[in-house]
Steps between C-alpha positions, in 0.01 A plus 500: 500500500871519697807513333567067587148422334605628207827364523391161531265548204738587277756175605141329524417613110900427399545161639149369335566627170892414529377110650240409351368170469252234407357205619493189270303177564769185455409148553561350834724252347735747343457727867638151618743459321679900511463469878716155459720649269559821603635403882789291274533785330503742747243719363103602574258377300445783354846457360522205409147521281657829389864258426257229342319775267810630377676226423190363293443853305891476377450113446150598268680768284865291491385147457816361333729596864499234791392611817912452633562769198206739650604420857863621411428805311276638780754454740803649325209776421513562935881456521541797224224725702699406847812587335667131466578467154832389391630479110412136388850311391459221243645202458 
């Protein structure tokens, strides 16, 4: 085997184990309704079943906050991470 076979091998072996995947069966009405959404929202599918699913896991475990409340935290959550934060002033 040449040096480039096992070159690609080894990005071959890294990129499935760093990737990996599955395939899950959904409904065609919820398939429907991400594809819908998710060219408002700007996203794939994929993310906005992925968008969907976490918004319903932290809705499950925190059933007492609104979805506004949820919405909110996960977005001050991304403006921390891309360095936007500023100190919150009351009043």
């Amino acid at each position: 085997m040449n040096v480039w076979h096992e070159v690609l091998d080894r990005k071959l072996l890294c990129a499935t184990l760093c990737y990996m995947s599955r395939v899950i069966r959904i409904s065609e009405n919820l398939a429907g309704q991400a594809k819908v959404r998710s060219s408002v929202e700007n996203r794939s599918m994929t993310a906005q079943i992925e968008y969907w699913a976490k918004i319903g896991k932290i809705a499950e475990e925190n059933p007492e906050l609104p979805f506004t409340f949820i919405k909110e935290i996960l977005l001050g959550m991304e403006e921390l991470k891309s360095g936007e934060n500023a100190e919150y002033a009351f009043g």
